[in-house]
Steps between C-alpha positions, in 0.01 A plus 500: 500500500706574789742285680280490815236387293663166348499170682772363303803706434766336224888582390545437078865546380383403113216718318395159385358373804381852609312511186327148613411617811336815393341254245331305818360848650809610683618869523812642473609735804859628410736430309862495667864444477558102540789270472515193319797248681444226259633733220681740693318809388235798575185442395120647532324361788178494467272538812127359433201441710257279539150680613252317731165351321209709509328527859802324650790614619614652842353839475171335342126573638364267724 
């Protein structure tokens, strides 16, 4: 999936939650340099999509 194809775009800082979401039918886009301010610290951002139901969506047929 590409990023012009998901109707739902979503920021993770913890593989934890990244891994739920991909659980629920997201798909991770990139992975890129993040910053975590409650701990003070780089971390992995994890950039995950959400694509559009079958038939629906904004580039869907008719």
């Amino acid at each position: 999936m590409q990023i012009t194809e998901a109707v739902e775009v979503s920021e993770e800082l913890s593989a934890t939650q990244a891994n739920r979401r991909l659980a629920e039918g997201w798909t991770l886009l990139a992975v890129v340099p993040g910053y975590d301010h409650l701990n003070a610290q780089a971390v992995a951002c994890y950039v995950l999509g959400r694509p559009a139901e079958k038939g629906k969506g904004f580039f869907a047929a008719g």
